[in-house]
MIMIBA-830409 format. One record per residue (C-alpha): residue number from 1; x, y, z. Coordinates in Angstrom, 1 decimal. Layout:
% MIMIBA-830409
{num NUM | c1 X | c2 Y | c3 Z}
...
This chain:
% MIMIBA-830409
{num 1 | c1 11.7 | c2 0.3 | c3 28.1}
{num 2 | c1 8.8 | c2 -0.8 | c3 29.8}
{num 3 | c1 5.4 | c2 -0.7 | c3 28.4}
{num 4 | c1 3.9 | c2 0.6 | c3 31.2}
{num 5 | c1 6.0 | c2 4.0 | c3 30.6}
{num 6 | c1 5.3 | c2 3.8 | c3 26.7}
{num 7 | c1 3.3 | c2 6.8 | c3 26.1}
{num 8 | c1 0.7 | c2 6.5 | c3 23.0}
{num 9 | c1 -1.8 | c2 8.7 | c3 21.3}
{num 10 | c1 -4.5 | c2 7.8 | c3 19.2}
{num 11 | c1 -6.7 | c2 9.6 | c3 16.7}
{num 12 | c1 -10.6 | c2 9.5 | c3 17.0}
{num 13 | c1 -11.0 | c2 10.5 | c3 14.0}
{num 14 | c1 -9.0 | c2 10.6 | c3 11.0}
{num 15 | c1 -6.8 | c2 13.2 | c3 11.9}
{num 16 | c1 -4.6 | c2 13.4 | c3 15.5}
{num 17 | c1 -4.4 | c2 17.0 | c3 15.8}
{num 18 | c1 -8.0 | c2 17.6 | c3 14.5}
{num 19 | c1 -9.4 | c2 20.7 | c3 16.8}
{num 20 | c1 -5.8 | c2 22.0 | c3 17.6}
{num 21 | c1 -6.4 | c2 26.0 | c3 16.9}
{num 22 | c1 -5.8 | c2 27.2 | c3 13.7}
{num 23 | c1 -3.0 | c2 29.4 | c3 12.6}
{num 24 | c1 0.1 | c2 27.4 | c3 13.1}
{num 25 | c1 0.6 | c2 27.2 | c3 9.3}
{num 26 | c1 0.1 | c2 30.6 | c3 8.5}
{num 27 | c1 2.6 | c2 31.6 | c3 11.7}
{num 28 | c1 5.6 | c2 29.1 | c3 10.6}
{num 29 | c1 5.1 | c2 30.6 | c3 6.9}
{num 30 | c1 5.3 | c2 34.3 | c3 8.4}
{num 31 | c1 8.1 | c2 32.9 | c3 10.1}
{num 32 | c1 9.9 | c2 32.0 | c3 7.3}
{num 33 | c1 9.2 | c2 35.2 | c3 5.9}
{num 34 | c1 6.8 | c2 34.0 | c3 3.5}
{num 35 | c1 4.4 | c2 36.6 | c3 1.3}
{num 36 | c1 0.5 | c2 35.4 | c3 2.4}
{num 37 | c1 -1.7 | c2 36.4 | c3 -0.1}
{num 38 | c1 -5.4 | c2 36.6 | c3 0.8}
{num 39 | c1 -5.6 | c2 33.4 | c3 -1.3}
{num 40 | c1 -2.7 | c2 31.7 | c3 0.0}
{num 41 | c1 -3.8 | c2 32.4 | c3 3.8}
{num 42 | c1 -7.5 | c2 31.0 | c3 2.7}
{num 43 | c1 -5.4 | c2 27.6 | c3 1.3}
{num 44 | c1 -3.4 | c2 27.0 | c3 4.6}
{num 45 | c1 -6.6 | c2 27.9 | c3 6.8}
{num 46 | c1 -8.2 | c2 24.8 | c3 4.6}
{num 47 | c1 -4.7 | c2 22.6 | c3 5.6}
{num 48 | c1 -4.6 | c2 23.5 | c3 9.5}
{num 49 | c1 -8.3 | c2 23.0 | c3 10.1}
{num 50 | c1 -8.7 | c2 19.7 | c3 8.5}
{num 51 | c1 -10.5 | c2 17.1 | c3 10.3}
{num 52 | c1 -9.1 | c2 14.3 | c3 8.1}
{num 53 | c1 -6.5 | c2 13.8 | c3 4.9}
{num 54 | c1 -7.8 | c2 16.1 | c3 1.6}
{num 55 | c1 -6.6 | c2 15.6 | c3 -1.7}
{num 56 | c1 -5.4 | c2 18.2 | c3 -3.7}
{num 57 | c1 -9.6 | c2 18.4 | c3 -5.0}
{num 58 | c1 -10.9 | c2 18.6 | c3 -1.6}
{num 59 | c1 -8.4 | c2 21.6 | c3 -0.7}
{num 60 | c1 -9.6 | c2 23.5 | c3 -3.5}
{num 61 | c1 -13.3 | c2 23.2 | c3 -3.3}
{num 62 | c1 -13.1 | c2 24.1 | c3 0.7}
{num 63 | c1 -10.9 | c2 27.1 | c3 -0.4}
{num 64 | c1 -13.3 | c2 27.9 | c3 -3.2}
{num 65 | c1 -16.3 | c2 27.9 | c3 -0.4}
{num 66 | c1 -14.1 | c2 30.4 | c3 1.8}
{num 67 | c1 -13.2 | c2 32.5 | c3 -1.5}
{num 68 | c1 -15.2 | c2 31.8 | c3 -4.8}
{num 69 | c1 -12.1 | c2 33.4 | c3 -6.8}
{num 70 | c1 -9.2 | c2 30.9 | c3 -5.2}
{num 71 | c1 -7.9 | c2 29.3 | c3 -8.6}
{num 72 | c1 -6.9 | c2 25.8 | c3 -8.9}
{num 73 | c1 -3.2 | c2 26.8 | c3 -9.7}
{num 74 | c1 -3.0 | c2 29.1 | c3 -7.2}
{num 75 | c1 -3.8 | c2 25.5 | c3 -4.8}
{num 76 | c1 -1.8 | c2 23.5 | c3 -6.4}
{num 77 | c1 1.1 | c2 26.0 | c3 -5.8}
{num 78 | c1 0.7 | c2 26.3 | c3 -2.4}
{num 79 | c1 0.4 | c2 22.9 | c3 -1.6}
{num 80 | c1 3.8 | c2 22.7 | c3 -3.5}
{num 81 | c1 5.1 | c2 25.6 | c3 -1.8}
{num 82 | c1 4.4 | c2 24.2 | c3 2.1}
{num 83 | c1 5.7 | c2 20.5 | c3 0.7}
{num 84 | c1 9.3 | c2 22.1 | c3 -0.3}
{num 85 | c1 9.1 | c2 24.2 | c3 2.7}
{num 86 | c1 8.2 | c2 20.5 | c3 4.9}
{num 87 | c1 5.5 | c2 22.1 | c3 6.5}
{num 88 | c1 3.1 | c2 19.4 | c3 5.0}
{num 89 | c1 3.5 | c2 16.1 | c3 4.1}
{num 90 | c1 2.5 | c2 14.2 | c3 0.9}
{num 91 | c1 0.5 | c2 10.1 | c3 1.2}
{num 92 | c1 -0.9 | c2 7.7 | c3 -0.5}
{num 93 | c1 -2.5 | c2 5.8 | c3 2.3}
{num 94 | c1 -1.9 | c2 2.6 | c3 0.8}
{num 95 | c1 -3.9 | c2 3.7 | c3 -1.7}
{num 96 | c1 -7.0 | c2 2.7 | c3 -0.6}
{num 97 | c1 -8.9 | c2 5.5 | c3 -2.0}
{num 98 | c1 -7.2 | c2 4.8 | c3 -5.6}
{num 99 | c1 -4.2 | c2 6.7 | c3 -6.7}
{num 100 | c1 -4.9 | c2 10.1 | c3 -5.4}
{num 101 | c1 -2.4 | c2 11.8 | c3 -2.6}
{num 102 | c1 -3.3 | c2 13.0 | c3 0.1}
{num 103 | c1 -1.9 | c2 16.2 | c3 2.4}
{num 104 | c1 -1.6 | c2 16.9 | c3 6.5}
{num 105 | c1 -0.1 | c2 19.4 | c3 8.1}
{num 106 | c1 3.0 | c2 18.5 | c3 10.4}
{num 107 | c1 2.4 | c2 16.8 | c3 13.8}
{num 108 | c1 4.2 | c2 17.8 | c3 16.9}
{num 109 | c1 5.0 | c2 14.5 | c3 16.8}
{num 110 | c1 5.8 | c2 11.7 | c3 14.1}
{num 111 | c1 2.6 | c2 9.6 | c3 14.0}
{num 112 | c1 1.5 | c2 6.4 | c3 11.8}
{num 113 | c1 -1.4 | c2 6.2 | c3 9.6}
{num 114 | c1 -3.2 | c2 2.8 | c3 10.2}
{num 115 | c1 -5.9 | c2 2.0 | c3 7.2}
{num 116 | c1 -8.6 | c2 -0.7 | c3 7.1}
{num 117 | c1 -8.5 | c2 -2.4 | c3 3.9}
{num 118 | c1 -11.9 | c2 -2.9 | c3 3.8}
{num 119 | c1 -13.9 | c2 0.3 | c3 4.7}
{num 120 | c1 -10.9 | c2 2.8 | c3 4.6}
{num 121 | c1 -11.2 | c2 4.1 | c3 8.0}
{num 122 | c1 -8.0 | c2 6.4 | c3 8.6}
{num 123 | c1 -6.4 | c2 6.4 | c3 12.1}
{num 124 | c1 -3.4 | c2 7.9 | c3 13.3}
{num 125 | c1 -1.5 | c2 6.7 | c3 16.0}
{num 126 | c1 1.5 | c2 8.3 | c3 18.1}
{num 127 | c1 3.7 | c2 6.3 | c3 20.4}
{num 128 | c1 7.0 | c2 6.3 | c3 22.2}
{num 129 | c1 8.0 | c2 2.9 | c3 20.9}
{num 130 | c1 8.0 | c2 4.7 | c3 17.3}
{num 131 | c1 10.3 | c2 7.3 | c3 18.6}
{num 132 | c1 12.4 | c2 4.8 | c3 20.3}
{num 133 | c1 12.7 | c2 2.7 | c3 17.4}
{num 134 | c1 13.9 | c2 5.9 | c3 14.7}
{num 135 | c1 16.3 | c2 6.5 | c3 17.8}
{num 136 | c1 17.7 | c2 2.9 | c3 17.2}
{num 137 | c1 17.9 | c2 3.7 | c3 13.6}
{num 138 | c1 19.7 | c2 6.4 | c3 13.9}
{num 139 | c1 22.1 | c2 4.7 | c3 16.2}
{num 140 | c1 23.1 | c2 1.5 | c3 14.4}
{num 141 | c1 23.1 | c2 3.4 | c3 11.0}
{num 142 | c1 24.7 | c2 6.4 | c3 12.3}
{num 143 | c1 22.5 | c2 9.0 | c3 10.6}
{num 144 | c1 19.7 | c2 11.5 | c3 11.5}
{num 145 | c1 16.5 | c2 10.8 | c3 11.1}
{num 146 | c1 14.7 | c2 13.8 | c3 9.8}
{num 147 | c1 11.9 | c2 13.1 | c3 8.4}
{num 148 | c1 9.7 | c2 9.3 | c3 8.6}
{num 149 | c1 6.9 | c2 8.0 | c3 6.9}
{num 150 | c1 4.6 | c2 4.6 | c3 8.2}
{num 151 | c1 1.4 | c2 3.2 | c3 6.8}
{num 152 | c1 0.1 | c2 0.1 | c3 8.5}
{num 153 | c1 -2.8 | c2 -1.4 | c3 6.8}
{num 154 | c1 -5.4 | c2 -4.0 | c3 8.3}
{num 155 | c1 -9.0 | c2 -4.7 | c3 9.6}
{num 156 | c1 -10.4 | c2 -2.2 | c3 12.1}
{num 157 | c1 -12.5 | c2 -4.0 | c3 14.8}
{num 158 | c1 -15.9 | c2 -3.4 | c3 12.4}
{num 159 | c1 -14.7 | c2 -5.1 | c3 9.2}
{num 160 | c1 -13.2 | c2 -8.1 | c3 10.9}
{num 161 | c1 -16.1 | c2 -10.5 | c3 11.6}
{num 162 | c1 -17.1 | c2 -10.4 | c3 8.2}
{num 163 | c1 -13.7 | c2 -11.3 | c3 7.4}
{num 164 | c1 -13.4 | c2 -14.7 | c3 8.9}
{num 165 | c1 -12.1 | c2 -17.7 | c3 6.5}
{num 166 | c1 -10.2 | c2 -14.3 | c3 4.9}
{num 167 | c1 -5.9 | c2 -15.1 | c3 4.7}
{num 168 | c1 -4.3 | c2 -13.1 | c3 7.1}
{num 169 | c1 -7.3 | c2 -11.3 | c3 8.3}
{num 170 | c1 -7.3 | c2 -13.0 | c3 11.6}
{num 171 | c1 -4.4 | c2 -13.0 | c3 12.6}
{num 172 | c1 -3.1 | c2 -11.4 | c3 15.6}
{num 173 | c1 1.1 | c2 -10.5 | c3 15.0}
């Protein structure tokens, strides 16, 4: 394949899909023949207008803004609800926010997460290498890929002056 027809996407912010309308949540739940609840719909309009990865804390104080009598159980069964359904997905982001996971609705596309070690700047990036690379996968180890998870971590162009003498840091593989 050559690069040249490699398509890519990457995220100006935290989050690839950030100002994608709202509502594709709530219509694969309906879909699935799913009960909303006034609170539940409040919790997935928090999920599918994020502008970057919450955690579990983040979800429920936005919901909490939207509707002051959201309970934290009620958000912390929904989030588990849309995870067993695979209509979000779970990360740790290398955990370089500490030990807390973090939630994002489903891509139309498989993307990876790319981390600076040093600030913790959160990109995501989409390309048709990645896709050609789970299609290798798949071929060699005859399987289907279903699902795929990829966390790259490094210095974004900011942090890496001040990084110079640092072991690895400049490197360029």
């Amino acid at each position: 394949m050559e690069s040249a027809a490699l398509s890519t996407r990457v995220s100006s912010g935290e989050r690839i899909n950030a100002g994608q309308p709202a509502g594709r949540l709530e219509a694969q739940l309906g879909a699935l023949g799913r009960r909303l609840t006034r609170q539940r719909r409040v919790i997935v309009r928090v999920m599918d207008t994020a502008q970057r990865h919450l955690d579990i804390d983040e979800i429920y104080e936005r919901a909490r803004k939207l509707d002051q009598h959201i309970h934290r159980v009620t958000v912390y069964r929904t989030v588990d609800m849309l995870k067993k359904l695979r209509l979000i997905d779970e990360l740790d982001l290398l955990h370089i926010r500490g030990d807390r996971h973090y939630y994002e609705s489903h891509a139309a596309r498989e993307h990876i997460h790319i981390a600076c070690l040093r600030c913790g700047k959160v990109r995501e990036f989409e390309s048709d290498l990645y896709e050609e690379m789970k299609r290798q996968i798949e071929k060699q180890l005859d399987m289907k890929i279903t699902m795929s998870r990829t966390e790259v971590g490094g210095y974004c162009r900011s942090c890496l002056p001040g990084l110079a003498g640092v072991a690895g840091a400049g490197s360029k593989h």
